[in-house]
DRENPA-3360 file (N, C-alpha, C; in nm, 2 decimals, always signed):
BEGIN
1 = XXXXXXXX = +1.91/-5.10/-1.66/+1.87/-4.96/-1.68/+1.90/-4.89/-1.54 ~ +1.97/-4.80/-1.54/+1.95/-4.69/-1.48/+1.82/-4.60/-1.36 ~ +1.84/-4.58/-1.26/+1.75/-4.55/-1.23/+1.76/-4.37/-1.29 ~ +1.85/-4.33/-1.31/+1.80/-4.16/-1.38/+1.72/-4.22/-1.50 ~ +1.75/-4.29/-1.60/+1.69/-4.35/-1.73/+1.53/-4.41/-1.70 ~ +1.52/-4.48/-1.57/+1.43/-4.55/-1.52/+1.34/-4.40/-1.52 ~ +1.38/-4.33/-1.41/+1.30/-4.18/-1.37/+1.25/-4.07/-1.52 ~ +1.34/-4.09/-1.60/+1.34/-4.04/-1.71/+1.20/-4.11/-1.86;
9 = XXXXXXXX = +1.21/-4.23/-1.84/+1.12/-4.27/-1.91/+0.96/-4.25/-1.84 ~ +0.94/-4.26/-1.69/+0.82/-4.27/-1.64/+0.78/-4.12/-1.62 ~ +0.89/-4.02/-1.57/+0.83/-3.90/-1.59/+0.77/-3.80/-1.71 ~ +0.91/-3.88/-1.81/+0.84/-3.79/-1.95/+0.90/-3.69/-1.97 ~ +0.78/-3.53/-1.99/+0.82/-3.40/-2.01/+0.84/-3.36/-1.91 ~ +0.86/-3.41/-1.78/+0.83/-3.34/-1.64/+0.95/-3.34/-1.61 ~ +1.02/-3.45/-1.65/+1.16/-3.49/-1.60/+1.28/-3.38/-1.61 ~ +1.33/-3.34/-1.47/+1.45/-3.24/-1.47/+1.38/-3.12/-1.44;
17 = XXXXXXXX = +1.22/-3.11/-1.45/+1.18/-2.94/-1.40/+1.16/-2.96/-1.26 ~ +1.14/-2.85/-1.23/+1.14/-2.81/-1.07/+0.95/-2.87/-1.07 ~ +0.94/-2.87/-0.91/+0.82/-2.93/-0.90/+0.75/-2.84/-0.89 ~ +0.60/-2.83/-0.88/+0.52/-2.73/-0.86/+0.45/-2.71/-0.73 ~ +0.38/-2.61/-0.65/+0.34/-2.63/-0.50/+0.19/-2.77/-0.54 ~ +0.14/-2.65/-0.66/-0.01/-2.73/-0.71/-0.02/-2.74/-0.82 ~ -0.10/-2.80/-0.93/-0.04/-2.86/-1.05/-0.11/-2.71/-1.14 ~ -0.22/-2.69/-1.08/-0.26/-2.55/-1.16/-0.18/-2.44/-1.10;
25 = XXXXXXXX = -0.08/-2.39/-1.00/-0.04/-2.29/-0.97/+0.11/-2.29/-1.00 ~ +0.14/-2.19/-1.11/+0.28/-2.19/-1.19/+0.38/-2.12/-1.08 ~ +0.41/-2.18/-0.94/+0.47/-2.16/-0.85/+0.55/-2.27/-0.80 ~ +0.68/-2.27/-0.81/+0.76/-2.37/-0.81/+0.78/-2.35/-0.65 ~ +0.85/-2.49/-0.56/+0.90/-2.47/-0.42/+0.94/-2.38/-0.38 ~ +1.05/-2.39/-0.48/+1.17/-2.30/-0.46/+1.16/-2.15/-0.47 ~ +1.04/-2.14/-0.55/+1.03/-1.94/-0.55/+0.92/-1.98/-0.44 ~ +0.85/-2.05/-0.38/+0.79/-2.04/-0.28/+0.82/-2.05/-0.12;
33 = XXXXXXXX = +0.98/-2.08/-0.11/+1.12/-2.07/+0.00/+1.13/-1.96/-0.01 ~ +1.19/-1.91/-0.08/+1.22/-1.76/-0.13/+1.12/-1.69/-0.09 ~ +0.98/-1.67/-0.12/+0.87/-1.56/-0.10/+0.88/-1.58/+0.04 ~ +0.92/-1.71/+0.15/+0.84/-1.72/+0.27/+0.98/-1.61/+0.34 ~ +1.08/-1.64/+0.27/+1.22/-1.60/+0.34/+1.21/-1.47/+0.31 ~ +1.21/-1.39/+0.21/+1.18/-1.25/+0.18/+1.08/-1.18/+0.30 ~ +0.95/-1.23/+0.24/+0.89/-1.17/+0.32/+0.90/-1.22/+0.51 ~ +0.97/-1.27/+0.56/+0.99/-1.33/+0.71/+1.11/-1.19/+0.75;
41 = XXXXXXXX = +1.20/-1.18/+0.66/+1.31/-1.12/+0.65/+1.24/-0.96/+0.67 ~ +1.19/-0.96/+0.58/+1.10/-0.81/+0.60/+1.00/-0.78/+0.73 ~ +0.98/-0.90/+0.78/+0.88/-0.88/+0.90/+0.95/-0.81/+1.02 ~ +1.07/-0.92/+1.02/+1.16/-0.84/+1.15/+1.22/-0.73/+1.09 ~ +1.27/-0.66/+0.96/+1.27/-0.54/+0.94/+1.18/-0.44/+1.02 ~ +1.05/-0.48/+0.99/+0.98/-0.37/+1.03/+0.91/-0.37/+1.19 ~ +0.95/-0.52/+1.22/+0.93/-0.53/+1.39/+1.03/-0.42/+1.49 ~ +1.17/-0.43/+1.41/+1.28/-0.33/+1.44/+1.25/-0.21/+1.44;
49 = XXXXXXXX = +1.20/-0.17/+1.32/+1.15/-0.04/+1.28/+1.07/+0.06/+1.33 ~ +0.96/-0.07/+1.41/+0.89/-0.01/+1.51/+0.91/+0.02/+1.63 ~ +1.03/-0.09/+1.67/+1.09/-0.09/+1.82/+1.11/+0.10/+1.83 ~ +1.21/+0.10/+1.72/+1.29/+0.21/+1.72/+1.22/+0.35/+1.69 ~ +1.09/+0.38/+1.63/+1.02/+0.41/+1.65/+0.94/+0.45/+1.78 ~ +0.95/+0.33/+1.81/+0.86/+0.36/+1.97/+0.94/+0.40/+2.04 ~ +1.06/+0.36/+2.07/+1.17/+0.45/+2.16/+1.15/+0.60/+2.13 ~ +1.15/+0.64/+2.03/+1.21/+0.82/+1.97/+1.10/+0.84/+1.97;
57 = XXXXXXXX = +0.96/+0.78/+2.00/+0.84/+0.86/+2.04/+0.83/+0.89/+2.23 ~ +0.86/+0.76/+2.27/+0.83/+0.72/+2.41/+0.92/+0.80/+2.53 ~ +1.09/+0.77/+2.47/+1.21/+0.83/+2.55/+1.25/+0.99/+2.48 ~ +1.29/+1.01/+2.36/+1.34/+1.11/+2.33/+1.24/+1.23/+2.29 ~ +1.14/+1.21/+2.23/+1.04/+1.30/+2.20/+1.01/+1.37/+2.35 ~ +0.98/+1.32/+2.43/+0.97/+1.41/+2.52/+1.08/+1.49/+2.61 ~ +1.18/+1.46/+2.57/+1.31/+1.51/+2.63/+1.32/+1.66/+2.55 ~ +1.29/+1.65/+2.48/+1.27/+1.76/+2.38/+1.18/+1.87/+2.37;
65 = XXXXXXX = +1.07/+1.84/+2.43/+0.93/+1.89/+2.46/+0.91/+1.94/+2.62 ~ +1.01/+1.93/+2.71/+1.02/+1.89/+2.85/+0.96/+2.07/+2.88 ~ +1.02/+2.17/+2.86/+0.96/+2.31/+2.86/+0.84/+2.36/+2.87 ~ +0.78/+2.28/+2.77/+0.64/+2.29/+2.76/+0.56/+2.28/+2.86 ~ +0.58/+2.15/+2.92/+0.51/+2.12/+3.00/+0.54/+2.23/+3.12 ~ +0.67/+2.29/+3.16/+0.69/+2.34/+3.26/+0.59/+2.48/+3.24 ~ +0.61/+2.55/+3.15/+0.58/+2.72/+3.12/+0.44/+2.70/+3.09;
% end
């Protein structure tokens, strides 16, 4: 026998599905890679977003405003 055949008789109905994180939570690895990669991906999105942000508050906003202060 085979070991796919061997793997196939001992697992049963389980055999060939993706595994689960926990046996009660219908969250497979693999959409659980994906959620860590998505949302990681989105973190430095918005790490950027603030960089850039802070610049156009910190440097340019006041370049713009510069009069005010004078008059």
């Amino acid at each position: 026998m085979g070991e796919a055949k061997r793997r196939k008789t001992t697992q049963g109905e389980t055999y060939g599905q993706e595994t689960r994180i926990l046996p009660w939570l219908p969250i497979t690895k693999k959409q659980a890679e994906l959620f860590v990669s998505w949302t990681s991906r989105g973190a430095w999105i918005g790490i950027g977003l603030m960089v850039v942000a802070w610049a156009t508050i910190r440097f340019i906003g006041p370049a713009f405003g510069w009069w005010q202060v004078v008059y």
